[in-house]
N, C-alpha and C positions, 0 to 999 in steps of 0.2 A: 594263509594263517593270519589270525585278525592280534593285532598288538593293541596295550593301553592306550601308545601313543600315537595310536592312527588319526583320532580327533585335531590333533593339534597342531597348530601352524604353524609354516618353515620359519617365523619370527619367535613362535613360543618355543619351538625345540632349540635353535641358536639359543636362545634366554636357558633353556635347562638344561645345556649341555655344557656352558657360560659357567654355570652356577654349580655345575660338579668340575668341572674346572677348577675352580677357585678353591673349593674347600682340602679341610686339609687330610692328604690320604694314611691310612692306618700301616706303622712301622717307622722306619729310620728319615727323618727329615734332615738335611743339614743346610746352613746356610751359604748360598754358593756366589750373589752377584757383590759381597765384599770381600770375594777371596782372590787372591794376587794369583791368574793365570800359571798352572806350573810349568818351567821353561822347555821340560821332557815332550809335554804334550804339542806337538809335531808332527808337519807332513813329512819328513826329510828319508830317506835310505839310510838306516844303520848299519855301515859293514863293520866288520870284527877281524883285526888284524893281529896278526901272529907274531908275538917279539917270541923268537927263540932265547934270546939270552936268559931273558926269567919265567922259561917254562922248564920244567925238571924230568929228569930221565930220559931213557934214549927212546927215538920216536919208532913208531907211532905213537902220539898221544890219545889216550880214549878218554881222558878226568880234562874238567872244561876252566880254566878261573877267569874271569871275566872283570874286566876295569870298565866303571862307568857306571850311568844311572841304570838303575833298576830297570824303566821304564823300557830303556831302547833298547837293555839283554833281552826283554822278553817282548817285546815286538819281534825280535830276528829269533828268537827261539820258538816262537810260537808257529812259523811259519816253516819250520825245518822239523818240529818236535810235538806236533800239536798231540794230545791224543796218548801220549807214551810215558807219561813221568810218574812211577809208580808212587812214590813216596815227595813231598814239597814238604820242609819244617822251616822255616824262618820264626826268626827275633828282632821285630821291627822296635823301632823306638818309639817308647812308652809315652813319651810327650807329657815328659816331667813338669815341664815348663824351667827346665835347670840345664840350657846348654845340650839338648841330648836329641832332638829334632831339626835336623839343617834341612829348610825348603830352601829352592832358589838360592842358593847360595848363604844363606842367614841362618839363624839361628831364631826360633820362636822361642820370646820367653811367657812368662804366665801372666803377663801383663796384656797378650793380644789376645784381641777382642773377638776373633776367629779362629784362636789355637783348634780349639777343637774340632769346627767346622775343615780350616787347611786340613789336619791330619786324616779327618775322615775323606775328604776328596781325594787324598795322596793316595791312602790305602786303597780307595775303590777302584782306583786307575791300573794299580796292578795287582787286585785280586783277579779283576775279571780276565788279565790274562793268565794269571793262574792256573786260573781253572777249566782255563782250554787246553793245557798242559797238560794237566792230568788224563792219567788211564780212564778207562772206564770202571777199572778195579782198584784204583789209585784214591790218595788219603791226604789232607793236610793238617798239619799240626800247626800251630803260629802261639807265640810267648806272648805272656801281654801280663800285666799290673792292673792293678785297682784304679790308674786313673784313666783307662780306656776299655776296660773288662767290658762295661754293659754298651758303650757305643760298640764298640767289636765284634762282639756277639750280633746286634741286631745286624750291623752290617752282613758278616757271613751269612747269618740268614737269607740275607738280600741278594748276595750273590751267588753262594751254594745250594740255599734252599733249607727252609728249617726243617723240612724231614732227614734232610740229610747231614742233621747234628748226630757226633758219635758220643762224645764224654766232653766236660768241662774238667780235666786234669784238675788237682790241687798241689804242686810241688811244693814242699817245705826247704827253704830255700838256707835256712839258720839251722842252728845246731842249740844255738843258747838265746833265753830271749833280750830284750836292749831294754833296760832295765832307766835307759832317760825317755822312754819313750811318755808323752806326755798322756795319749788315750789308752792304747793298744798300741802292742809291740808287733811290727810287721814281720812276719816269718812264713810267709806262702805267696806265691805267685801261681800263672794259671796258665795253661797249655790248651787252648780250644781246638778240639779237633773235629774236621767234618768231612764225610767221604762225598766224591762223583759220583756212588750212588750205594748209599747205605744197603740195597737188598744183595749187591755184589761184593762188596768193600765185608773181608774177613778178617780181624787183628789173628797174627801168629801165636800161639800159649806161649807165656812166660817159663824158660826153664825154673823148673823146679833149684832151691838154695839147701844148702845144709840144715840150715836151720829147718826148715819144712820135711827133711828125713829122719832128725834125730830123733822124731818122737817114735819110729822104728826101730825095735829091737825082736832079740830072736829067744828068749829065757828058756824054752823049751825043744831049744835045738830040732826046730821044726825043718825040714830038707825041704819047703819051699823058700826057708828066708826068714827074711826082717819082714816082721807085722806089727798093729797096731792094733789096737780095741776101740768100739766105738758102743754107741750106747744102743740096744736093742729095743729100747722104746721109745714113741712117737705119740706126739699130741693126736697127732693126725687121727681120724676116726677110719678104725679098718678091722670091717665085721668076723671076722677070724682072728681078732688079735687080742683076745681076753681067754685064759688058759691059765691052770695052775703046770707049774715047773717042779720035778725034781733033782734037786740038786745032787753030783754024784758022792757028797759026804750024807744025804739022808733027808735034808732039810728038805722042807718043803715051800715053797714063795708061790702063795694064793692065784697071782698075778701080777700084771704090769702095776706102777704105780700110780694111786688114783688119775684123773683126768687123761691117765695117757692109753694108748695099744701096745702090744707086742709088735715088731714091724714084719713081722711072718706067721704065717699060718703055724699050728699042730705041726702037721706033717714035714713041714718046709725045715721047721727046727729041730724035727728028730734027724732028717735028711743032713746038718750041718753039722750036729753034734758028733754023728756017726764019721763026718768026714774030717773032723779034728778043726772044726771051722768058730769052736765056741769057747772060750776062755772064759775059766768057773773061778780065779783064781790060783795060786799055790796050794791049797787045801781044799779046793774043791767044793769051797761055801761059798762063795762071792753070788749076786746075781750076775748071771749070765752078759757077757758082752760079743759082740760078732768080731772075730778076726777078717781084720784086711792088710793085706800082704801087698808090700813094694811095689812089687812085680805085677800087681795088678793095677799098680795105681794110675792115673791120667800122666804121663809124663811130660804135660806142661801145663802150668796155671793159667785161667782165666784174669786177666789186669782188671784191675779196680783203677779208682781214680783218686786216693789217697797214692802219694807217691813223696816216701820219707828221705829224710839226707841221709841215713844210712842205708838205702838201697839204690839212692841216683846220686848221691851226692852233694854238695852244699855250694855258697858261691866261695867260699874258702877255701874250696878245693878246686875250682875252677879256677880263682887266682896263683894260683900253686903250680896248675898244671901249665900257664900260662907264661907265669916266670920261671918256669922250668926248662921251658923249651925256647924261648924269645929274648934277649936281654930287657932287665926292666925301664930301662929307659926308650924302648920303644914303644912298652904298654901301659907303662906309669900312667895316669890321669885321660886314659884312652875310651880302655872299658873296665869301667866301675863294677860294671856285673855281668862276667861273661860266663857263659854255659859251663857246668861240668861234662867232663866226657862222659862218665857216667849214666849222664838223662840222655844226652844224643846215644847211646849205645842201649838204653831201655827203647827209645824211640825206634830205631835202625832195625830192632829185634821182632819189634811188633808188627812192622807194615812192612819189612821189605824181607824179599828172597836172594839168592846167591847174585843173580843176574841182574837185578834192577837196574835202572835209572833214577837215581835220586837227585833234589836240586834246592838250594838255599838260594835265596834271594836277595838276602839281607846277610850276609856272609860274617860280618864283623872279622872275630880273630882265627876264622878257619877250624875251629874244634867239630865242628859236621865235619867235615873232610876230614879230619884227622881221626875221629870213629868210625867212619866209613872203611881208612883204610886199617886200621886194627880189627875192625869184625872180618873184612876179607882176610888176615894174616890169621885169625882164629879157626874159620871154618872153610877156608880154600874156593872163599865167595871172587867172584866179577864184577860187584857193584860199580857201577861208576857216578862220579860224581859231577855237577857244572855247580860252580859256586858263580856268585856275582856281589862286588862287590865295590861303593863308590873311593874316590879317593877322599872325599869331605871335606876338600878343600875350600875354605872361605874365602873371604876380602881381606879377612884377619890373618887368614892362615892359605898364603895362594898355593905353597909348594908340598902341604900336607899328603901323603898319598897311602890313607892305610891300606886301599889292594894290594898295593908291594910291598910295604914298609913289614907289615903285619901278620896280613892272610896269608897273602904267600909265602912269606917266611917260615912261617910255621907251618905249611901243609910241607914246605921242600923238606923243610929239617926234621921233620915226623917223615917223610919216606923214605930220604937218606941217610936219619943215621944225625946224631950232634956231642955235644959236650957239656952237661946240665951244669946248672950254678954251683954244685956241688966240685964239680972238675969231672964226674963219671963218663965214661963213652957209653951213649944210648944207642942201640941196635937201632937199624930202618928197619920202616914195616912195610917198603917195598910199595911200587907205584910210583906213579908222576902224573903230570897236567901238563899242556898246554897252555901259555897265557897269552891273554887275548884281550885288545882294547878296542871297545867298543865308539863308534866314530858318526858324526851325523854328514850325510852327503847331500844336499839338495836336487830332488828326481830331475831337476833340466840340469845339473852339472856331474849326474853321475856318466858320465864317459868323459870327463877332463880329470875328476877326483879317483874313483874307483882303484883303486892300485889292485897290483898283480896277487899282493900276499892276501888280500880283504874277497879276491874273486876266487883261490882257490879255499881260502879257509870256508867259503859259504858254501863250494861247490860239495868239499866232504861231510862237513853238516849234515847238508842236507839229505846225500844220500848215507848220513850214518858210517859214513867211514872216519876211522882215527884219521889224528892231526899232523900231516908232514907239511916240510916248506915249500914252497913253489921254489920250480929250478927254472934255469934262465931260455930252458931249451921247452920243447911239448914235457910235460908233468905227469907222472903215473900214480894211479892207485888202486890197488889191487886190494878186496877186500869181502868175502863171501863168495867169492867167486865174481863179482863184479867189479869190472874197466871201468874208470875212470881218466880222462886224458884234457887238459887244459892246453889251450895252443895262442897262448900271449901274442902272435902277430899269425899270419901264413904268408911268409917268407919262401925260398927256394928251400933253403936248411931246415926251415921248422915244418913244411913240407913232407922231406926226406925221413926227418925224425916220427913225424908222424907213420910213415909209409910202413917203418922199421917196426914202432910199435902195436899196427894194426895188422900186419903180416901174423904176430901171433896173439893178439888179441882181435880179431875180427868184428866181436859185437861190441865193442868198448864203445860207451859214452863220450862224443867230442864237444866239449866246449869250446867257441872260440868267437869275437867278434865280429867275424866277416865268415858267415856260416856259407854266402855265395859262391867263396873262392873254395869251398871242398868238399862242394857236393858231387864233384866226381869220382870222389876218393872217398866217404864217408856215406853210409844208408841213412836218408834221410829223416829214417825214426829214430837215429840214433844220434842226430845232429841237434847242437842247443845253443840258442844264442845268447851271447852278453852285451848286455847287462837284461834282454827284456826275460830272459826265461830264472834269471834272480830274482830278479822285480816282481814276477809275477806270484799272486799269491801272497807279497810280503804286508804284511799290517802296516800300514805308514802312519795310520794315527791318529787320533780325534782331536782337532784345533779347539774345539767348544768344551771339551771336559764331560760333567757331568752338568747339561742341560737341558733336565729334562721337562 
């Protein structure tokens, strides 16, 4: 097959390959050789270690809460969870330029020269694990402002793929406008959502509200129900649908009215009248309208992307709901503008089923977790939740720890059960988590670092089993009918122990160090070693960033 470029010589093509090189390519550019390396981006092993003290309810744990960067939750998640995360919503920071974006330890204000550039490499770094997360039927939702809406946008693009946009949300976030506002009064913020693959990815119908039934009524004590009238004529052009009507007081109506059709044939409309389907009126002079009945109606709305404070909520009900359940001096001057339960439970409704796997990333003050466990308390759902969430500790601020101070607080005290500022006792909605901090190991010192709690919490991870502690002895977990067995040393005891519990679990999975010392006692496909059968498969991490 003959090409353009067959003429040309291996100096002329270097030159025009040089020269599309150079030039600049179409979509999201940012600038990357003045931006401060982010300290996440790492070769290192992140294990995930289990403090039982402040994880909640009795275990097993199946809900994940997670201490640390983003970055390195979703390295070790990605490698345990690829592929499975039906529903992702996060609310990253807006990158105010006001205190509300900590890179590296600091705080970008509006003065750096690369705010925007940093914020865009941060996000790209853990979108794209993101969206190795996700199902193939799986959906992301992400908050965003006016001061990063259009980089964000293109970026998702970038990583998702622009066919794979679903809605630009508009949330109205006020109730009243700000009346010192010097241009325009800010009152909406924006929800971009984009599916793993738009032709599979199906939003759930919105239940139907009150308000959308009361235009239902029954005047005629009709024995189907509550109905509605709707209008019998249609602009729409449809060759059957120009007829004179008699009405059943005598009147006579020529036809539809000018420009428009009947939306039924002659026939169709004798057919509806006779089966009491045509409301003439109380007098029986009205032009004709079609009854439609309750009971026939869709029984769940299609979402729009208008979404008002009186249907999700506002951020004054989000501060409400916040100091309701947390005392305010752990949220005072924290988060300025935290989510209503409201829109996480619009969101919850749309993309996920009883059973999902849901996951924040950006966790703030736990209100995903705590809608997640109210829609299970509503419809007798399994959702499970992994939150992540950093502690945002500065230079300024070394002991700050909102995963615990915060999140956590408020996911425990939403499942157990509190005392609102009022003095009332709030019922739990039932659930717990495991919490879990996430830790960097360097791959030549993970077998001096590795500890015992960080090898079994990966080990159940991975195979999807809830969250117990490791015990001092061989470890059990029992979970779909699959053994699980961790063997911290093979000792003569841990041995014995072992022997005990593969006598009635025979195909149980053995993890243990020194996989040579029991391959007499253990089938070698069911035999796994540590740390290299952890290792294996785990994302360790791109030292360069985005260099491309």
């Amino acid at each position: 097959m003959t090409t353009k470029y067959e003429h040309l010589s291996r100096e002329a093509l270097m030159e025009l390959l040089q020269r599309r090189d150079s030039e600049m390519p179409y979509g999201l550019v940012w600038e990357k050789n003045g931006i401060e390396r982010d300290k996440a981006l790492n070769k290192d092993f992140v294990g995930l270690e289990l403090d039982p003290t402040l994880s909640c309810g009795p275990t097993p744990w199946r809900n994940l809460i997670i201490e640390g960067d983003n970055y390195d939750a979703l390295r070790n998640l990605v490698s345990t969870h690829a592929g499975e995360v039906k529903l992702i919503y996060i609310d990253p920071p807006y990158n105010t330029g006001r205190k509300d974006f900590a890179y590296n330890d600091s705080y970008l204000d509006s003065t750096n020269r690369y705010r925007h550039s940093t914020w865009l490499e941060f996000m790209y770094q853990r979108l794209r694990l993101a969206k190795d997360l996700l199902a193939e039927d799986g959906v992301i939702f992400v908050s965003i402002d006016d001061n990063e809406l259009f980089n964000l946008g293109l970026l998702m693009n970038r990583v998702f793929g622009e066919r794979n946009f679903i809605a630009n949300v508009i949330w109205q976030k006020v109730f009243s406008p700000k009346n010192t506002a010097v241009h325009f009064s800010d009152d909406h913020e924006y929800i971009l959502a984009y599916a793993a693959n738009r032709d599979i990815w199906r939003p759930n119908p919105l239940p139907r509200s009150a308000e959308q039934d009361k235009a239902y009524k029954n005047p005629d004590n009709d024995p189907r129900g509550l109905w509605t009238s709707g209008d019998l004529a249609a602009r729409n052009y449809y060759g059957e649908g120009r007829y004179p009507i008699d009405c059943p007081s005598g009147r006579v109506i020529d036809g539809p009215p000018p420009g428009s059709y009947w939306r039924v044939s002659k026939t169709k409309f004798a057919e509806l009248d006779a089966a009491n389907r045509i409301w003439w009126g109380k007098d029986g002079n009205n032009t004709p309208r079609l009854n439609r009945f309750l009971t026939e109606v869709k029984q769940g709305v299609v979402p729009q992307t208008l979404w008002t404070y009186e249907a999700v909520g506002h951020t004054q009900d989000a501060k409400k709901q916040l100091n309701e359940i947390l005392p305010k001096d752990r949220n005072e001057d924290v988060f300025s503008t935290p989510k209503p339960l409201q829109l996480m439970d619009r969101i919850l409704r749309l993309a996920t089923k009883p059973g999902d796997l849901v996951m924040d990333f950006f966790a703030g003050s736990g209100t995903f977790a705590q809608a997640v466990l109210q829609l299970n308390k509503e419809d007798g759902g399994d959702r499970r939740f992994v939150l992540v969430s950093s502690t945002e500790a500065t230079a300024e601020e070394p002991d700050k720890n909102l995963c615990r101070d915060v999140c956590a607080t408020r996911v425990r005290r939403a499942a157990e059960g509190y005392t609102s500022a009022k003095g009332q006792q709030v019922p739990g909605l039932g659930g717990g988590f495991a919490y879990l901090r996430a830790t960097h190991l360097p791959p030549h010192r993970l077998e001096e670092r590795l500890n015992d709690s960080m090898v079994w919490a990966y080990i159940q991870i991975k195979h999807h089993h809830p969250l117990t502690e490791v015990g001092p002895s061989a470890t059990i977990s029992i979970w779909n009918e699959q053994v699980l067995i961790y063997m911290p040393s093979t000792g003569s005891r841990m041995k014995a122990a072992l022997q005990e519990a593969l006598a009635l679990h025979p195909q149980a999975i053995v993890y243990t160090w020194t996989p040579g010392a029991l391959t007499d006692m253990v089938n070698e496909n069911n035999l796994r070693e540590v740390p290299a059968d952890l290792t294996r498969g785990f994302r360790f991490g791109n030292l360069e960033g985005n260099r491309e």
